[in-house]
MARFI-706983 format. One record per atom (N, C-alpha, C, O): x, y, z. Coordinates in steps of 0.2 Angstrom, whole numbers, padded with zeros to 4 digits. Layout:
BEGIN
<site><x>X</x><y>Y</y><z>Z</z></site>
...
! end
This chain:
BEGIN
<site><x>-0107</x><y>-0504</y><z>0302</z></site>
<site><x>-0112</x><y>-0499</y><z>0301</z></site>
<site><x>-0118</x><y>-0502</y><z>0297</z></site>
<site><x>-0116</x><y>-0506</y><z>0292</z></site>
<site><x>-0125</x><y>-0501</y><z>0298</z></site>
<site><x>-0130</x><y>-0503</y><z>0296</z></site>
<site><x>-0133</x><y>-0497</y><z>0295</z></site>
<site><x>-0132</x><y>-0493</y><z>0298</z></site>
<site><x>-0138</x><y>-0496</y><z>0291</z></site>
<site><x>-0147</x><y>-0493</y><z>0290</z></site>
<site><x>-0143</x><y>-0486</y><z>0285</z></site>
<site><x>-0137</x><y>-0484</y><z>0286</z></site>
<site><x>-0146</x><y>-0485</y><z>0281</z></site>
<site><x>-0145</x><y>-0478</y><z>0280</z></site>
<site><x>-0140</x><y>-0472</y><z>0283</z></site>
<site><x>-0140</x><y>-0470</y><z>0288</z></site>
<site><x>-0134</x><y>-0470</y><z>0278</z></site>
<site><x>-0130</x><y>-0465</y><z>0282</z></site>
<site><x>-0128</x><y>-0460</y><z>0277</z></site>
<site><x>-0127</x><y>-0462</y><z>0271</z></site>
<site><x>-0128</x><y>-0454</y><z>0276</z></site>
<site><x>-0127</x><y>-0448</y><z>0273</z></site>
<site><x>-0117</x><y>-0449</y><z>0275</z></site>
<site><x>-0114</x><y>-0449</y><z>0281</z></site>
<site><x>-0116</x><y>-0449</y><z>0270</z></site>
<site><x>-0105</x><y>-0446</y><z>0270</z></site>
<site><x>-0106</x><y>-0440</y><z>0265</z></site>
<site><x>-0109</x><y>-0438</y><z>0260</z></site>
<site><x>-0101</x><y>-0438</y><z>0271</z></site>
<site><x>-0098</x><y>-0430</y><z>0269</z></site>
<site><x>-0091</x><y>-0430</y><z>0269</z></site>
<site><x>-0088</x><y>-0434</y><z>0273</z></site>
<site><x>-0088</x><y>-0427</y><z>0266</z></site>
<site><x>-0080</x><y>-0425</y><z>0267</z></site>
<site><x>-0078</x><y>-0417</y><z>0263</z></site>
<site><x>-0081</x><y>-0413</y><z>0260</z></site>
<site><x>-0073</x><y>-0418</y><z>0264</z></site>
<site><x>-0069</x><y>-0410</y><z>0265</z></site>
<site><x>-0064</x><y>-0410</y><z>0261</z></site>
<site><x>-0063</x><y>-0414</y><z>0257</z></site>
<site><x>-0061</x><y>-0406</y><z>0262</z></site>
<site><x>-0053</x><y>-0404</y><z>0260</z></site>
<site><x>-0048</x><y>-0408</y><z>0261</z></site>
<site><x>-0043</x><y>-0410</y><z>0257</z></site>
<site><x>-0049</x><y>-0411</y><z>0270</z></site>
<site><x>-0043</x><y>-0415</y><z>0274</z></site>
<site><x>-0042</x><y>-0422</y><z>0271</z></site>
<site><x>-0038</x><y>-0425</y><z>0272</z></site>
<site><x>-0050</x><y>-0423</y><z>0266</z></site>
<site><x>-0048</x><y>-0431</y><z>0265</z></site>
<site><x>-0052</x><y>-0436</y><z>0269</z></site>
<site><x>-0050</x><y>-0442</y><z>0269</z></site>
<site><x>-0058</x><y>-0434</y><z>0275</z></site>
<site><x>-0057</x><y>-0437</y><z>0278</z></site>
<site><x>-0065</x><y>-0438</y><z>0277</z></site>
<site><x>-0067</x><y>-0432</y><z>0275</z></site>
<site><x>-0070</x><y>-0441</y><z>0277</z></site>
<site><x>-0075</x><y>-0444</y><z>0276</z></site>
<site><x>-0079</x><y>-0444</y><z>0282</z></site>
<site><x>-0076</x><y>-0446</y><z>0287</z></site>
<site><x>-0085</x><y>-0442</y><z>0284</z></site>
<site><x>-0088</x><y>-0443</y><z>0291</z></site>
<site><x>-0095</x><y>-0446</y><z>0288</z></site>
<site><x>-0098</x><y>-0444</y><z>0283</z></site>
<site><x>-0096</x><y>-0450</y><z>0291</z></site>
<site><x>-0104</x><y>-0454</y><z>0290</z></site>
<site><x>-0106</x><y>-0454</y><z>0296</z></site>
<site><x>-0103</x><y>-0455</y><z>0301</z></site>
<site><x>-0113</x><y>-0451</y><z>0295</z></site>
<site><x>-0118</x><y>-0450</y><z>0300</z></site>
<site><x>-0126</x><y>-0454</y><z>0298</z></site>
<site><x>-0128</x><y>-0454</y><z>0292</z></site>
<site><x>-0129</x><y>-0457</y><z>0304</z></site>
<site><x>-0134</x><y>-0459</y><z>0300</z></site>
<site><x>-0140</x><y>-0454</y><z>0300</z></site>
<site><x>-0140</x><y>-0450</y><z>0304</z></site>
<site><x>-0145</x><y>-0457</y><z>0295</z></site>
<site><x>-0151</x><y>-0453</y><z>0292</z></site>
<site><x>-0156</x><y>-0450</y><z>0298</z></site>
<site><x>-0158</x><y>-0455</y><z>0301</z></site>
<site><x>-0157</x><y>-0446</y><z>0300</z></site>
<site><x>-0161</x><y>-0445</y><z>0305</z></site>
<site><x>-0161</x><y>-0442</y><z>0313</z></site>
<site><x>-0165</x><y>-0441</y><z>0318</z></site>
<site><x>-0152</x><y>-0443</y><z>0311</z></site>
<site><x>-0148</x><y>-0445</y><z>0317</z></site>
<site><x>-0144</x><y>-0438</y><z>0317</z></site>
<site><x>-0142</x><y>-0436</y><z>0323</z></site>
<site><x>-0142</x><y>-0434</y><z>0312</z></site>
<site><x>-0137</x><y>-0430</y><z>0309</z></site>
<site><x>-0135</x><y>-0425</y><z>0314</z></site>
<site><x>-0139</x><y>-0421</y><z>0317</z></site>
<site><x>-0128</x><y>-0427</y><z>0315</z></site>
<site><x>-0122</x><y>-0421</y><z>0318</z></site>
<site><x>-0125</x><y>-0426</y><z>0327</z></site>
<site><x>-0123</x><y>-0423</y><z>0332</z></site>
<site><x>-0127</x><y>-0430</y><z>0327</z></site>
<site><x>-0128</x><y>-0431</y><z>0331</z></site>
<site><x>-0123</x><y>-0440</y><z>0336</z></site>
<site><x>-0122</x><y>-0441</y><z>0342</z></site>
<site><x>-0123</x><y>-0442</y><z>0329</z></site>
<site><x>-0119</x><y>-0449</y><z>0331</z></site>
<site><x>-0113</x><y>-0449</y><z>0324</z></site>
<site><x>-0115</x><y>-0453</y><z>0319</z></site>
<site><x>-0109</x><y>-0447</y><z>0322</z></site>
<site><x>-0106</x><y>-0445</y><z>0318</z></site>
<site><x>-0099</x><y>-0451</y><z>0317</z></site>
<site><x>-0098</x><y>-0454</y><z>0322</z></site>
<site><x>-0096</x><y>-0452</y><z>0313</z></site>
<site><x>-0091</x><y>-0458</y><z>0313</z></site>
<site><x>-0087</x><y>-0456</y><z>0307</z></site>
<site><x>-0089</x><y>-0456</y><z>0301</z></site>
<site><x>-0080</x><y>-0455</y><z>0309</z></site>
<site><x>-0075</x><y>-0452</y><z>0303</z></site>
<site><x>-0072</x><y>-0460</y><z>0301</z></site>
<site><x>-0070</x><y>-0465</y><z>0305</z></site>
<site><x>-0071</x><y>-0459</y><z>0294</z></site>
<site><x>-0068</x><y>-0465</y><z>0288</z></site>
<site><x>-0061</x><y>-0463</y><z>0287</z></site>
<site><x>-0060</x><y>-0458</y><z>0283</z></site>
<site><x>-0057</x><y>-0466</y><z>0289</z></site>
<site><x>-0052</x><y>-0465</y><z>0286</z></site>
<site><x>-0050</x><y>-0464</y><z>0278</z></site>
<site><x>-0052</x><y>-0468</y><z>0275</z></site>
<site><x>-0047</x><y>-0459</y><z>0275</z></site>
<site><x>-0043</x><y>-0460</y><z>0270</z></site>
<site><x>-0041</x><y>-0463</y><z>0268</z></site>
<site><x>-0038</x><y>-0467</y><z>0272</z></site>
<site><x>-0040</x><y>-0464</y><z>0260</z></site>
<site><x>-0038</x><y>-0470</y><z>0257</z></site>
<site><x>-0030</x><y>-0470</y><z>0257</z></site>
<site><x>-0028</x><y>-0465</y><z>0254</z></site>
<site><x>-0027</x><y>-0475</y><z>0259</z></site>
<site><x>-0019</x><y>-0476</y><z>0258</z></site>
<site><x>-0017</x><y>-0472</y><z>0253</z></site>
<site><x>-0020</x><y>-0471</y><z>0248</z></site>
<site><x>-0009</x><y>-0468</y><z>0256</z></site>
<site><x>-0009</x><y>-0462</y><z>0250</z></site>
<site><x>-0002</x><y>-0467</y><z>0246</z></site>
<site><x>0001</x><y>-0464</y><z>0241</z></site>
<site><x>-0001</x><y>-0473</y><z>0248</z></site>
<site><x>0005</x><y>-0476</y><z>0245</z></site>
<site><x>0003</x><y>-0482</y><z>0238</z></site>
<site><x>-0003</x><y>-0483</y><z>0238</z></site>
<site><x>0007</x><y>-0484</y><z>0235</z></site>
<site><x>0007</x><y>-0488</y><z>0231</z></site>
<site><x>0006</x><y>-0496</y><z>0233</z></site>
<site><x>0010</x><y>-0500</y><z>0236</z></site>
<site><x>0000</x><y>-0497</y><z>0232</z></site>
<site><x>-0003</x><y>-0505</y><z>0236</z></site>
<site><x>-0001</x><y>-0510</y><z>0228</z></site>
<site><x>0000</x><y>-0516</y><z>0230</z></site>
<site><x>0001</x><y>-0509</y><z>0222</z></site>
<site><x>0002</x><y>-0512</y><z>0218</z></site>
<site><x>0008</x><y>-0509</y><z>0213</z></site>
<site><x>0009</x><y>-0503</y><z>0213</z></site>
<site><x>0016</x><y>-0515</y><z>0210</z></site>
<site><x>0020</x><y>-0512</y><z>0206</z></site>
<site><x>0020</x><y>-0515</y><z>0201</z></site>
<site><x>0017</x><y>-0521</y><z>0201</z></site>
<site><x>0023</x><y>-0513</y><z>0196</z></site>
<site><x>0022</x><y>-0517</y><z>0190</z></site>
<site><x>0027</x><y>-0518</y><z>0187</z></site>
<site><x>0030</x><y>-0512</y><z>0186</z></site>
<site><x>0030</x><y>-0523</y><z>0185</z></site>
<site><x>0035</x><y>-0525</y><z>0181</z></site>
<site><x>0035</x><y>-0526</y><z>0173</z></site>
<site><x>0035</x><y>-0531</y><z>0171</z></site>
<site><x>0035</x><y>-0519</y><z>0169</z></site>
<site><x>0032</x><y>-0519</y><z>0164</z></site>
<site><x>0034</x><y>-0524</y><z>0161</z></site>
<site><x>0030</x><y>-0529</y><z>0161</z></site>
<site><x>0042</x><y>-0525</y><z>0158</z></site>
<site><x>0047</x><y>-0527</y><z>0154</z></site>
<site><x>0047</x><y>-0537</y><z>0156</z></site>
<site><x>0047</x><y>-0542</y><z>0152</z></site>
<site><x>0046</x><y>-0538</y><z>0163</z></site>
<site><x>0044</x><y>-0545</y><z>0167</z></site>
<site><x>0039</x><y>-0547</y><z>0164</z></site>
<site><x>0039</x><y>-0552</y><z>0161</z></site>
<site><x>0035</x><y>-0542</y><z>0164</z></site>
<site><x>0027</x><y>-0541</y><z>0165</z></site>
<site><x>0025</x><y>-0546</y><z>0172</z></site>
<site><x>0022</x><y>-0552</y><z>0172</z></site>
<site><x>0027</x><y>-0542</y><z>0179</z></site>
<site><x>0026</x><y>-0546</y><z>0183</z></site>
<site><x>0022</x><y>-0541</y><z>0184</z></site>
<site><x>0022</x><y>-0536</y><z>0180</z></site>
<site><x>0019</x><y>-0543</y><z>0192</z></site>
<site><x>0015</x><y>-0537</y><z>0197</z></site>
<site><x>0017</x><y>-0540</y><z>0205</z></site>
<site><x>0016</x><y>-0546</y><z>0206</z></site>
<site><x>0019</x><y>-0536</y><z>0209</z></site>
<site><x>0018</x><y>-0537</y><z>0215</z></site>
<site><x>0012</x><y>-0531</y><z>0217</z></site>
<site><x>0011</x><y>-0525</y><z>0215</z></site>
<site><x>0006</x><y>-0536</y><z>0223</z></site>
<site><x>0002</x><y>-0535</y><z>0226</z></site>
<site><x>0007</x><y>-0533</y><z>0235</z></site>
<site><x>0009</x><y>-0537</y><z>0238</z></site>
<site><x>0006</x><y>-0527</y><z>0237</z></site>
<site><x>0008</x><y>-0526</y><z>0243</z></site>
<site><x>0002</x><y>-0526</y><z>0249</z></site>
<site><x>0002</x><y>-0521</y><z>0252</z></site>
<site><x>-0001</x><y>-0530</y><z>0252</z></site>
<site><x>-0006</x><y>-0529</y><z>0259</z></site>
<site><x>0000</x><y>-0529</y><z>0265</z></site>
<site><x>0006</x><y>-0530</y><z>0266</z></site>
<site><x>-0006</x><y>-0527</y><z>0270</z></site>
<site><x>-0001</x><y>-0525</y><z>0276</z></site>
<site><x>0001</x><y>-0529</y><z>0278</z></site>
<site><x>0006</x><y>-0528</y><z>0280</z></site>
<site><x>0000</x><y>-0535</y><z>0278</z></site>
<site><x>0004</x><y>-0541</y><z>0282</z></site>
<site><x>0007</x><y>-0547</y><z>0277</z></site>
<site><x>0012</x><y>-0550</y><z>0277</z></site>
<site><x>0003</x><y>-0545</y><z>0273</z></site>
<site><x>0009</x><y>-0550</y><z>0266</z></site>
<site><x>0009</x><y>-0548</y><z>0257</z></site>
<site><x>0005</x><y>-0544</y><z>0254</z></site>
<site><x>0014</x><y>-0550</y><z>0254</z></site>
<site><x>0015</x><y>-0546</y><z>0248</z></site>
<site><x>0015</x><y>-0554</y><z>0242</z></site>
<site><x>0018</x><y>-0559</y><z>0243</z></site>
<site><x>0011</x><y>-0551</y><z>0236</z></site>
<site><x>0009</x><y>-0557</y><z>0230</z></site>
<site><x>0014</x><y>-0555</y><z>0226</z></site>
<site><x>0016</x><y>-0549</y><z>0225</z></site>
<site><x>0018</x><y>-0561</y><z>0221</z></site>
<site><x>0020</x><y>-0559</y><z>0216</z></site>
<site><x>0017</x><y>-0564</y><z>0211</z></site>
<site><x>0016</x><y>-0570</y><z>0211</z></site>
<site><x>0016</x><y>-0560</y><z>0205</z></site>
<site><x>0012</x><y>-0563</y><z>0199</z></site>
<site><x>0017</x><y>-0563</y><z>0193</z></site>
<site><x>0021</x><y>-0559</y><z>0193</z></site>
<site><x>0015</x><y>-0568</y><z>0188</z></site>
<site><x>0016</x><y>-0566</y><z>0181</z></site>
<site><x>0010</x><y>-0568</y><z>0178</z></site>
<site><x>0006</x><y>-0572</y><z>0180</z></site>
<site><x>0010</x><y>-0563</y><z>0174</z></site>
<site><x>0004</x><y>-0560</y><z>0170</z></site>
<site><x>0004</x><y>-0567</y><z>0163</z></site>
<site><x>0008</x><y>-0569</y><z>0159</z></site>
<site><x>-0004</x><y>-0569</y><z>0164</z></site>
<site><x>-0005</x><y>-0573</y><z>0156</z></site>
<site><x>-0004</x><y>-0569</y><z>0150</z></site>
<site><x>-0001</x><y>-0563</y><z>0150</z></site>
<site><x>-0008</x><y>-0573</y><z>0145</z></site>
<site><x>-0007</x><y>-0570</y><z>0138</z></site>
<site><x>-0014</x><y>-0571</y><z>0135</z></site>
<site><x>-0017</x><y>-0576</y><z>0136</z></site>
<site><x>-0016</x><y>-0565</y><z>0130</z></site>
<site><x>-0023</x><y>-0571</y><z>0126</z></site>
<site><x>-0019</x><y>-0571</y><z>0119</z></site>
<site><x>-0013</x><y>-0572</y><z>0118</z></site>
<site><x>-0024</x><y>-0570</y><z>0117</z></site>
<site><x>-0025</x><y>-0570</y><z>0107</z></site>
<site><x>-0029</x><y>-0568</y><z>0108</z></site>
<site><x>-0033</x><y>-0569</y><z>0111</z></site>
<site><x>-0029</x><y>-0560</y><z>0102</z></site>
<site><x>-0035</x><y>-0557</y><z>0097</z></site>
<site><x>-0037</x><y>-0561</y><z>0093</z></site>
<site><x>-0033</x><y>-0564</y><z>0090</z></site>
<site><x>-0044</x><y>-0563</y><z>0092</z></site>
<site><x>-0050</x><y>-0566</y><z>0087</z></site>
<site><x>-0051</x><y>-0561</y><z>0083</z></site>
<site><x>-0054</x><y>-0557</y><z>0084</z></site>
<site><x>-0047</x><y>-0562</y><z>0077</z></site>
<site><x>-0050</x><y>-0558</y><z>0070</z></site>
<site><x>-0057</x><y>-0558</y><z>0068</z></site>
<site><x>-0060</x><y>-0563</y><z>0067</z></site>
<site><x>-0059</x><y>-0551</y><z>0068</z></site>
<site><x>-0067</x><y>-0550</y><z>0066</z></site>
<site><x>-0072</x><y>-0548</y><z>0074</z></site>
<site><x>-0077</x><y>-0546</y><z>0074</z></site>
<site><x>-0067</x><y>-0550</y><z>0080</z></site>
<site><x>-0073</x><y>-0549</y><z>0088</z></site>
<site><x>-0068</x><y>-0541</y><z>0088</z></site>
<site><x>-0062</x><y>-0543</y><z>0087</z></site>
<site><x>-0069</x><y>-0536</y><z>0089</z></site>
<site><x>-0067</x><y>-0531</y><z>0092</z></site>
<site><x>-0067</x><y>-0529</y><z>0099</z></site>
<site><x>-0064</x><y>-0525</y><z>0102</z></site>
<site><x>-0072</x><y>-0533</y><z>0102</z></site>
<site><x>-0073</x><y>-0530</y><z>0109</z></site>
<site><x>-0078</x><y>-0537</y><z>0112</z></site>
<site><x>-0083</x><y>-0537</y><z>0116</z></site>
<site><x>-0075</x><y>-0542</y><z>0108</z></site>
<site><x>-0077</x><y>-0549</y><z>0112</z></site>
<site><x>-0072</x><y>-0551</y><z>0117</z></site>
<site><x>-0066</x><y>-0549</y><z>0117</z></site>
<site><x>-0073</x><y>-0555</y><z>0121</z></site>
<site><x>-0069</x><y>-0559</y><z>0126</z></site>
<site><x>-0063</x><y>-0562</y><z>0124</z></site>
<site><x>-0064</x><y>-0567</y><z>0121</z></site>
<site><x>-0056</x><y>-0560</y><z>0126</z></site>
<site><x>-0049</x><y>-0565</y><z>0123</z></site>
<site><x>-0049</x><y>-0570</y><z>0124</z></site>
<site><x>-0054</x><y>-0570</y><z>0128</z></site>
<site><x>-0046</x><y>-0578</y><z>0123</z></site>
<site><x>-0046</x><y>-0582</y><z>0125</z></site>
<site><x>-0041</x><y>-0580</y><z>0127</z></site>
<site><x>-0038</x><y>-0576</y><z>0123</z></site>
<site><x>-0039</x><y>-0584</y><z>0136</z></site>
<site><x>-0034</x><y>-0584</y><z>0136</z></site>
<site><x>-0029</x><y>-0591</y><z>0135</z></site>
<site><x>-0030</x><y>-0596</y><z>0137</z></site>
<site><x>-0023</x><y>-0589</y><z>0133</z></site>
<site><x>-0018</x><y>-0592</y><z>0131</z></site>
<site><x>-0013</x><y>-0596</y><z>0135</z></site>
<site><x>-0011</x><y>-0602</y><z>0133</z></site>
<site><x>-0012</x><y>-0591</y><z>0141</z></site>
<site><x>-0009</x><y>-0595</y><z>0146</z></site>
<site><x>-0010</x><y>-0589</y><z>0153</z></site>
<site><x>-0011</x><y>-0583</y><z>0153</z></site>
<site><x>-0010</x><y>-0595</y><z>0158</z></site>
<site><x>-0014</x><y>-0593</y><z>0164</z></site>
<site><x>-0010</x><y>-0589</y><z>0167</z></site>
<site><x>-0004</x><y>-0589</y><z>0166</z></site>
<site><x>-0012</x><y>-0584</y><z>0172</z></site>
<site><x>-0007</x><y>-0578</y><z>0177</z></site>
<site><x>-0003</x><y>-0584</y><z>0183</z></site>
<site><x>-0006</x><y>-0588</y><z>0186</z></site>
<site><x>0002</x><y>-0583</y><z>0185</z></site>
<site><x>0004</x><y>-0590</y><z>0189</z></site>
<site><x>0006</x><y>-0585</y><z>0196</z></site>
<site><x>0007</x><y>-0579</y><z>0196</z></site>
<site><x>0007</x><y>-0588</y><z>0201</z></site>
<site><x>0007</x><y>-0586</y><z>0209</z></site>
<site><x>0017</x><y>-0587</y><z>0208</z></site>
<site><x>0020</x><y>-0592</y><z>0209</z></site>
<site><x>0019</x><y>-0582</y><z>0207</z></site>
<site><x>0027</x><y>-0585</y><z>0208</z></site>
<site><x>0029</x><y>-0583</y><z>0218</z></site>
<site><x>0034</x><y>-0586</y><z>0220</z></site>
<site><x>0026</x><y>-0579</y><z>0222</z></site>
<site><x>0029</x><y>-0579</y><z>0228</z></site>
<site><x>0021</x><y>-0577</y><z>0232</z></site>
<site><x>0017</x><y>-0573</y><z>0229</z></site>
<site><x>0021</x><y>-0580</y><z>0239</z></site>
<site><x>0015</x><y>-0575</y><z>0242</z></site>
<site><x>0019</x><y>-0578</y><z>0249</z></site>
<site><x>0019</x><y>-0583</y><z>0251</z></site>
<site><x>0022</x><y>-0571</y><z>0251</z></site>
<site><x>0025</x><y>-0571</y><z>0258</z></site>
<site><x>0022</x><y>-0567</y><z>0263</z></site>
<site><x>0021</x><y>-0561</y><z>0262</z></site>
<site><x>0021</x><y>-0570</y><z>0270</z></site>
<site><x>0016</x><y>-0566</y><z>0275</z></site>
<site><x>0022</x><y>-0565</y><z>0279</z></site>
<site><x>0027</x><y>-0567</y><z>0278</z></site>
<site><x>0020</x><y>-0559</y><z>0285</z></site>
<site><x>0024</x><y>-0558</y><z>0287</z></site>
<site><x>0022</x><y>-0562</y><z>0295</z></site>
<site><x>0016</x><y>-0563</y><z>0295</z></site>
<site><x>0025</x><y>-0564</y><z>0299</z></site>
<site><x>0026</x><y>-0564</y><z>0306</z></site>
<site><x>0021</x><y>-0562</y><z>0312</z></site>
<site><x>0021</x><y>-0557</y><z>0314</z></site>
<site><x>0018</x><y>-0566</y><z>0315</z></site>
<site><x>0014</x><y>-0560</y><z>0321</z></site>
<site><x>0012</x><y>-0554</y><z>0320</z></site>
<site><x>0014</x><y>-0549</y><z>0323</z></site>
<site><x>0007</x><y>-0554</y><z>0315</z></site>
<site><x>0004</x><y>-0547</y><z>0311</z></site>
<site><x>0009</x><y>-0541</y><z>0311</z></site>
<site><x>0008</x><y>-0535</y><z>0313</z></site>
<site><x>0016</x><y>-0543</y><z>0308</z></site>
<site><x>0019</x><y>-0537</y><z>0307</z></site>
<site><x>0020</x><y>-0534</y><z>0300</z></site>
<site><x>0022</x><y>-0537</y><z>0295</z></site>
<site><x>0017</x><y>-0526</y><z>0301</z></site>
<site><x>0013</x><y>-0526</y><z>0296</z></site>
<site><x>0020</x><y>-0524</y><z>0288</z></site>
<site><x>0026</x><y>-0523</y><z>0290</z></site>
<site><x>0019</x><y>-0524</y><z>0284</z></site>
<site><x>0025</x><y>-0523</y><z>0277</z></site>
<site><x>0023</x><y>-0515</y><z>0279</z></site>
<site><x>0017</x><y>-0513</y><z>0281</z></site>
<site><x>0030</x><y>-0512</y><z>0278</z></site>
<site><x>0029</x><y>-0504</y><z>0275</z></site>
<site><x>0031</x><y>-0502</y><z>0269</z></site>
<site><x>0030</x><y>-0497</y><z>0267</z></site>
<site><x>0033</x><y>-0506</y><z>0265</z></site>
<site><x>0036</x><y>-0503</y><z>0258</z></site>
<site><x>0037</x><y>-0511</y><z>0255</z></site>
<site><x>0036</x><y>-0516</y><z>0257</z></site>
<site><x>0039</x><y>-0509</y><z>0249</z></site>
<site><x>0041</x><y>-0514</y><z>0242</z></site>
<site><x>0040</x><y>-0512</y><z>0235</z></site>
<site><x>0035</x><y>-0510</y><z>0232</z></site>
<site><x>0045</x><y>-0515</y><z>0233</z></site>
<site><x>0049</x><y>-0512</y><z>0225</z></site>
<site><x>0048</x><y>-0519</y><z>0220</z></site>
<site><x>0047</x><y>-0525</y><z>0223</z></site>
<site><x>0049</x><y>-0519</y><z>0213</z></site>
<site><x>0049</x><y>-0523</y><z>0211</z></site>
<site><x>0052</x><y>-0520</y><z>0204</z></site>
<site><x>0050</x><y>-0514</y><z>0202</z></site>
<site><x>0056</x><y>-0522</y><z>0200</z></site>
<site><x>0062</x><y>-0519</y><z>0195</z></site>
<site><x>0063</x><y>-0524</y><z>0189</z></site>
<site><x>0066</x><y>-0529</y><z>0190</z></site>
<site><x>0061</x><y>-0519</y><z>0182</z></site>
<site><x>0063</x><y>-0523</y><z>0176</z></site>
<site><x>0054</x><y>-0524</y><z>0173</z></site>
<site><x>0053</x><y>-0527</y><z>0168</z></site>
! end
């Protein structure tokens, strides 16, 4: 989709974009946004699993330090967020679900 387009949506959740000059005339419905959980959190780990449709990320979370005296400056960070797993699935077959616990 290119040039100028007016969205509209409704009740149903679903979005229609039409373009400028064009209306009711060339219309194109957007799907709704995923009504599932694309991210889980392992507070207590402090991990996060990333869920996409074909592969799922597992992270551990860095750390900073407070700078006494910056209240709303930039933390340094302390230690970096690390990739602990990134598994694809197969011949674009897509993940339906996933948990992550603790």
């Amino acid at each position: 989709m290119t040039g100028e387009y007016v969205v509209s949506g409704g009740v149903d959740m679903t979005l229609v974009a039409m373009p400028v000059g064009k209306l009711g005339k060339q219309s194109r419905n957007i799907l709704p946004f995923p009504q599932r959980k694309l991210v889980h959190v392992a507070q207590t780990a402090r991990r996060l699993l990333f869920q996409y449709q074909t592969r799922l990320e597992l992270w551990q979370l860095g750390n900073t330090t407070a700078v006494p005296g910056v209240p709303d400056g930039r933390l340094p960070i302390t230690q970096q967020p690390v990739s602990l797993l990134d598994l694809k699935t197969k011949k674009e077959i897509k993940s339906l679900d996933s948990a992550i616990n603790t």
